[in-house]
C-alpha positions in Angstrom: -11.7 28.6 21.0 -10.3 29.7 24.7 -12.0 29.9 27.8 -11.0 32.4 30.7 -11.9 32.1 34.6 -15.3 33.6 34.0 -16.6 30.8 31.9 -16.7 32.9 29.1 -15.1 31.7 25.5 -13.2 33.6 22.9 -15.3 32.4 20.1 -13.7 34.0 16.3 -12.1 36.9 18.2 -15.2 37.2 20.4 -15.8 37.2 24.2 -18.9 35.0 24.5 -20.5 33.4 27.4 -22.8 30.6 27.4 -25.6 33.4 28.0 -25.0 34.4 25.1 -25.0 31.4 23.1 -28.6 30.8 24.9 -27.5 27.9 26.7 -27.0 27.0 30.4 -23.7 26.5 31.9 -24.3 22.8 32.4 -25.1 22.0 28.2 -22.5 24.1 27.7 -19.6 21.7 29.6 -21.4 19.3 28.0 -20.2 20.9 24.7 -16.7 21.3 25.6 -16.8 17.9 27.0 -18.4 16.5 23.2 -15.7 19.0 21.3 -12.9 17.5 23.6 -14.0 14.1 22.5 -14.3 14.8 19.0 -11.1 16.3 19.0 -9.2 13.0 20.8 -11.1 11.0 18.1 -9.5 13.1 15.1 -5.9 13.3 17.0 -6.1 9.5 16.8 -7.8 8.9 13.2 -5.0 11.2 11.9 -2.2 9.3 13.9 -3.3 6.2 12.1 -4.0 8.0 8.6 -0.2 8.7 9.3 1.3 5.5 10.2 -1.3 3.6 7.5 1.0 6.2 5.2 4.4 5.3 6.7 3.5 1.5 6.2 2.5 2.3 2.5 5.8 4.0 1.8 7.5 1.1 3.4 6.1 -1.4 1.1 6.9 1.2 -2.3 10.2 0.7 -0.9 10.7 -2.7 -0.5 9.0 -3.3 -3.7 11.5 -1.1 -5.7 14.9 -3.0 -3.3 12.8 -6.5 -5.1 12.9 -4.9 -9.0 16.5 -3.9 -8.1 17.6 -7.0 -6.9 14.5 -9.0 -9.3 17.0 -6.7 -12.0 20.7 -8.1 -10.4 19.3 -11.3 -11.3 18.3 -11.5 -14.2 21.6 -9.7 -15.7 23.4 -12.2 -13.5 21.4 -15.3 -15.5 21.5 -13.0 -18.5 25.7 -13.3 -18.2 25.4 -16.7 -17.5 22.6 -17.7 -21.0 25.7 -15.8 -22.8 28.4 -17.3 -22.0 26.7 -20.6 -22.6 26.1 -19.6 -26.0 29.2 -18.5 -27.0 31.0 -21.5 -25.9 31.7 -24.3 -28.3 31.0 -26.8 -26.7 27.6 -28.2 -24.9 26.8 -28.2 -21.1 26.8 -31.3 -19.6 24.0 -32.5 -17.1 26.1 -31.5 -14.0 26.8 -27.8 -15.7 22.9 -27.9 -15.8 22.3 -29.3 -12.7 24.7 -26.5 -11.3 22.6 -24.3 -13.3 19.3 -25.3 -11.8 20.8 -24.6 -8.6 21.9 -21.4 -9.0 18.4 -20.2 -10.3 16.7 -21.4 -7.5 19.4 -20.2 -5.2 18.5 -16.7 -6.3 14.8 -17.1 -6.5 15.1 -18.4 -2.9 16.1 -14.8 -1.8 13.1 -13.0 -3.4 10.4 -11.8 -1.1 7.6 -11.8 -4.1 6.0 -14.8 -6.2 7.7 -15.4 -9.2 7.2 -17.6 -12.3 9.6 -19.0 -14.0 9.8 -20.1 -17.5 11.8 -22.1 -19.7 11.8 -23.4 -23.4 11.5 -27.3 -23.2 13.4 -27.3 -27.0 16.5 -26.3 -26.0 17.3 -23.2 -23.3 19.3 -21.5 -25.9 20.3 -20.8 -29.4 22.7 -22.9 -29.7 20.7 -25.4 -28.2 18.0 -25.8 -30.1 16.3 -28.5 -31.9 18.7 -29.0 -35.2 21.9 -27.4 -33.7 25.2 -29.2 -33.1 24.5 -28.3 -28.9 20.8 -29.5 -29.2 20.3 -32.1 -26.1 17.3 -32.7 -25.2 18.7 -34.7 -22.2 20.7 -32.3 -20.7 18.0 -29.5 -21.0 15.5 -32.1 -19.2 18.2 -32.8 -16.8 18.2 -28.9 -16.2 14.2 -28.6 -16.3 13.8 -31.7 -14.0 16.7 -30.2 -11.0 14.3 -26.8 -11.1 11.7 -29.2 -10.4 12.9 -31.3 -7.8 14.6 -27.3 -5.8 11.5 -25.3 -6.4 9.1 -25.0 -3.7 5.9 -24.8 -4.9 3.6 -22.3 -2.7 -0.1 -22.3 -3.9 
């Protein structure tokens, strides 16, 4: 809609005046003045439709950098559980302790809530109730440092 020095509007291709539209010239400026406002108002509900958007993809960002790193972890403790099971010999309370402290040190740097979870009968096969590496000290030693590290947010 444009408006020349006469104070008549192209309206679809159409010279119109407010004559023509059957109304004075006053209710018409009030129109423009109304359409002018209704426009600002959409020119701002669209600029924050588009940030709202921007801040959306932000966070399906950061949540795919946490399940990358979330991932980095858990083959990193995955490496770890291994080589504990394939070693002859049992971890001692400071190896667990160590352990405990790692986990935590690496849960520390998440951004999300996590749970974590581990078996109370041994943490792995080796481990485990009837096995010549089955300690139930040295697994409560490990169970009791995550405890005593772990920050607890409710």
């Amino acid at each position: 809609m444009g408006e020349d020095t006469h104070g008549r509007i192209r309206l679809h291709g159409l010279d119109v005046s407010p004559r023509d539209l059957g109304i004075s010239k006053v209710n018409y400026d009030v129109m423009q003045l109304d359409l002018k406002a209704k426009l600002t108002y959409m020119e701002e509900k669209m600029k924050e439709r588009d940030e709202t958007m921007a801040s959306l993809q932000s966070q399906v960002m950061d949540r795919d950098v946490i399940m990358e790193r979330l991932q980095s972890k858990v083959e990193k403790l995955t490496q770890f559980v291994i080589l504990n099971q394939t070693s002859e010999s049992s971890v001692n309370l400071d190896e667990n302790q160590k352990f405990a402290a790692f986990i935590v040190d690496e849960v520390n740097k998440m951004l999300s809530k996590i749970c974590i979870c581990l078996p109370q009968n041994g943490i792995s096969a080796l481990d485990a109730p009837g096995q010549f590496s089955y300690d139930p000290e040295t697994t409560g030693a490990l169970i009791a440092e995550l405890e005593r590290l772990v920050v607890l947010l409710y």
